[in-house]
C-alpha positions, 0 to 999 in steps of 0.5 A: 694265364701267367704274365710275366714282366721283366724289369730287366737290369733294375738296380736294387740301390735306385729301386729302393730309392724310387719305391721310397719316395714313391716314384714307382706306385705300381710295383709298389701296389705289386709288392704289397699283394705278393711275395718277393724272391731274391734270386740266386744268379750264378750266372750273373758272373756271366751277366750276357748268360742269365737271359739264356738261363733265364728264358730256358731255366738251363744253367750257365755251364749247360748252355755256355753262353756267357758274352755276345762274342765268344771264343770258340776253341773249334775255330781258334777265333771269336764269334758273334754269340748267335753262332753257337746254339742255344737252349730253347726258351721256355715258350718252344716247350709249351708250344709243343703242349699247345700253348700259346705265347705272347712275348715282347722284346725277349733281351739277347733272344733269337727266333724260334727254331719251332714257331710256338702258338702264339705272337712274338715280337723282339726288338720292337721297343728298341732296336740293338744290332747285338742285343735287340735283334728284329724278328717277330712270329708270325711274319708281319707282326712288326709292320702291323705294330709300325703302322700303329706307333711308327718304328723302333728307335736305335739305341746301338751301342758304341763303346766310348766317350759320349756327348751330352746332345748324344745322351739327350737324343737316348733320353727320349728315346729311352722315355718312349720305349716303356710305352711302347711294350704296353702299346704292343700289349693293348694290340696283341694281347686282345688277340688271345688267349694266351697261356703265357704273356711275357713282356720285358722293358729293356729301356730300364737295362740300356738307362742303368748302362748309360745313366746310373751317374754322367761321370762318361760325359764329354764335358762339352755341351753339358751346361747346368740344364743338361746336367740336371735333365740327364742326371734324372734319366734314370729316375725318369726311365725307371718311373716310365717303367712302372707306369707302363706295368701299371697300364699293363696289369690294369688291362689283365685279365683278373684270373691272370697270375703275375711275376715281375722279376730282373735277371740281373742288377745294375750299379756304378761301373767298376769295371777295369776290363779294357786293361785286362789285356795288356796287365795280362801281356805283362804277367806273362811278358815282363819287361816286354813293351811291344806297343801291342805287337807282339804274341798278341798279348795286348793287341785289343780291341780297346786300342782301336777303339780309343784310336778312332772316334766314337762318332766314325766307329758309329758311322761305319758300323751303321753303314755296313749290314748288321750281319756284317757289323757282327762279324767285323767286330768279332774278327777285330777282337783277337787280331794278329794274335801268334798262337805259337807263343800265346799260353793265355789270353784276355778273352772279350769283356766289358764287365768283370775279366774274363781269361782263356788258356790255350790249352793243347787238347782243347783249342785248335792251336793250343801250346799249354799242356794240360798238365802245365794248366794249373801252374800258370793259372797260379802265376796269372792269379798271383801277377793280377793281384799286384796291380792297383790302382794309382791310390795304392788301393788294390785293383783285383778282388779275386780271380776265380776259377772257373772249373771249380763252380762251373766245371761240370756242366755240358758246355763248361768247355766254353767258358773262361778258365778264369773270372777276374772280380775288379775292386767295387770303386767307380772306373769310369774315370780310371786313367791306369792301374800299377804294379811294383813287379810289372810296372804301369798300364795305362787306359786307352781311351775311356773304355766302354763308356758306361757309368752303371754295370752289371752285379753280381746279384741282385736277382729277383722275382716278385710273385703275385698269385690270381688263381695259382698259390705260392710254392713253398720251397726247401732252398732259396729261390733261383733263377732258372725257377722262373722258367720252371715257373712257367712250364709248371703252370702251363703243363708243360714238360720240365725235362733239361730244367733244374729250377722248381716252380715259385707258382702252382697252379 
């Protein structure tokens, strides 16, 4: 057997922080018997594409799935991230070799187009209508769970400013998550053999969101008890982690080869996204101040966001279907744009910015000629790195070009043409950026609200072999290895993967 658990979003900052005041004894005890790998993660660029790569071992510019709403140049609209197929994660193949798979809450996963032998289960620890869908293989599998530990909590996320006994409620919500991937475990696991146990703890990912530090709270109602309790959340969180790893590893079976790994990290928010729209309406429309009516450019999703309470947007996202939710939200995304006028646009992000030409040829109504792409990529790079913040310090990084890393892959067609890099200062509390040439923009509202955000790095794997040994590889280490991993020690074919086992059997 091959268990893998997946502390899923794990700072490399806090990790290193609890390891050293001994806060996490288990992984610590891991880290001591194995060998630890840190990832190359392209597609942490793309932080929502690194699950797909992840799960599958296919690259991001092969799957193209890089955002939970996505454009699609086809229909000249966005979509819900389910509208557009995905790799089949690694599991599918080894059910076509006989197989079987235990898996618990595979973040941003779907069901299985093939049902693999085995049990799956997602959005069992917690329940998230965009990330943490409910579903489960054989049918029946979560009702069996409920009965035992009572439902999955809700942890749907509304972008915005949030209120302290709103973040007290998450708090034990998140505490309680981490034991309930070991319950599932003590249940299920006994149910075996299984080939492949694949357990992710996504408390650890939804916590570096919303308590990497309480810089998004609504001072109201945060007196110093509820300071001090909430600002040790993620401390907490992660320690509920590993002491739900170490429950896990202890009822192992002593042969089983082991792998803890994180896909992506987490650290302070920088990111400066929600205004993308609107600094890209001025590089491209200077002097125009439409209030976001014209060309599209800036009318946003951010605006109406900021427009309407956090609480009503809750309430009304909870009152209709989820998979009405879904749409609404991607109908909203890229309202009233005139396509006509539209060269460029500031495509849905919450993290680094992501920008899409309206390229003739590519999407439905495109007006950009191929010939014209290169020029206004220019001009869009050049106008974006006027813009500051109001200290003078530089707003952007970089922006980079897609095609020159990720051109050449089967579904490269799907992503940006452009990544925007924001400067690595906390933006929680960012009220505007400015430029000499286009003037100021200003936020609307607080954004999404997150105090931690994804990195660019900080992948990693940690090996712990039983029965198998250590590979030796000629490169570093990547992501799309684990899903190798897996397909090698389980005798499962390769084909469509570009990783390399860290593990031989």
């Amino acid at each position: 057997m091959l268990a893998i658990l997946q502390f899923d979003a794990a700072s490399a900052s806090a990790l290193d922080r609890l390891l050293g005041a001994g806060r996490l004894p288990h992984l610590a005890a891991l880290r001591g018997q194995g060998r630890w790998h840190d990832l190359d993660a392209p597609a942490t660029q793309f932080a929502a594409g690194a699950q797909h790569t992840l799960y599958s071992g296919v690259p991001v510019e092969d799957h193209g799935l890089f955002y939970p709403f996505q454009w699609d140049p086809a229909e000249q609209r966005v979509h819900y991230m389910g509208h557009f197929d995905a790799p089949p994660p690694v599991w599918e193949a080894l059910g076509r070799n006989g197989s079987r798979t235990l898996a618990v809450d595979p973040y941003e996963s779907r069901p299985p187009a093939e049902a693999p032998p085995g049990t799956l289960v997602c959005g069992w620890q917690l329940h998230d209508r965009v990330v943490l869908q409910e579903w489960d293989e054989p049918a029946g599998t979560h009702r069996r769970l409920e009965r035992l530990f009572g439902p999955p909590q809700p942890v749907d996320e509304v972008f915005g400013r949030h209120r302290a006994n709103e973040m007290l409620d998450l708090r034990r919500r998140l505490l309680a998550a981490p034991g309930r991937v070991a319950d599932a475990y003590d249940v299920l696991g006994d149910e075996g053999p299984f080939d492949l146990v694949w357990l992710t703890f996504c408390a650890a990912h939804v916590a570096g969101h919303q308590f990497f530090d309480l810089s998004q709270l609504d001072p109201a109602g945060l007196d110093d008890a509820a300071t001090t309790l909430l600002g040790r959340t993620l401390d907490d969180v992660y320690a509920a982690v590993d002491a739900a790893i170490g429950r896990v590893v202890a009822a192992l079976p002593d042969d089983a080869d082991l792998m803890v790994i994180s896909p992506v990290g987490m650290e302070v928010n920088t990111s400066r996204a929600d205004l993308l729209p609107e600094m890209l309406r001025a590089v491209l429309a200077p002097g125009v101040d439409d209030g976001g009516r014209a060309g599209g450019l800036s009318r946003s999703i951010w605006r109406l966001r900021a427009a309407l309470p956090t609480g009503l947007r809750a309430k009304v996202a909870g009152a209709l279907p989820e998979a009405a939710a879904l749409e609404l939200t991607a109908r909203l995304e890229m309202r009233g744009v005139d396509w006509t006028t539209t060269k460029a646009f500031a495509h849905p992000a919450e993290n680094q910015g992501y920008i899409r030409l309206n390229r003739r040829g590519r999407e439905r109504d495109g007006i950009v000629a191929p010939e014209e792409a290169e020029a206004l990529m220019d001009e869009i790079a050049a106008g974006l790195a006027t813009f500051t913040d109001l200290d003078g310090t530089p707003a952007v990084a970089s922006v980079e070009r897609v095609a020159e890393r990720f051109g050449h892959g089967e579904r490269a067609d799907l992503l940006p043409d452009l990544v925007v890099r924001w400067n690595d200062r906390p933006a929680t509390r960012l009220e505007a950026v400015r430029s000499e040439v286009y003037g100021t923009v200003h936020r609307h509202g607080v954004g999404s609200g997150r105090s931690g955000n994804h990195t660019e790095g900080d992948a990693w794997a940690l090996v712990v072999p039983a029965s198998g040994r250590h590979a030796e590889l000629n490169r570093h280490p990547c992501l799309e290895d684990v899903a190798a991993t897996v397909a090698a020690m389980a005798g499962a074919p390769t084909a469509g993967m570009t990783g390399e086992p860290l593990l031989l059997a």
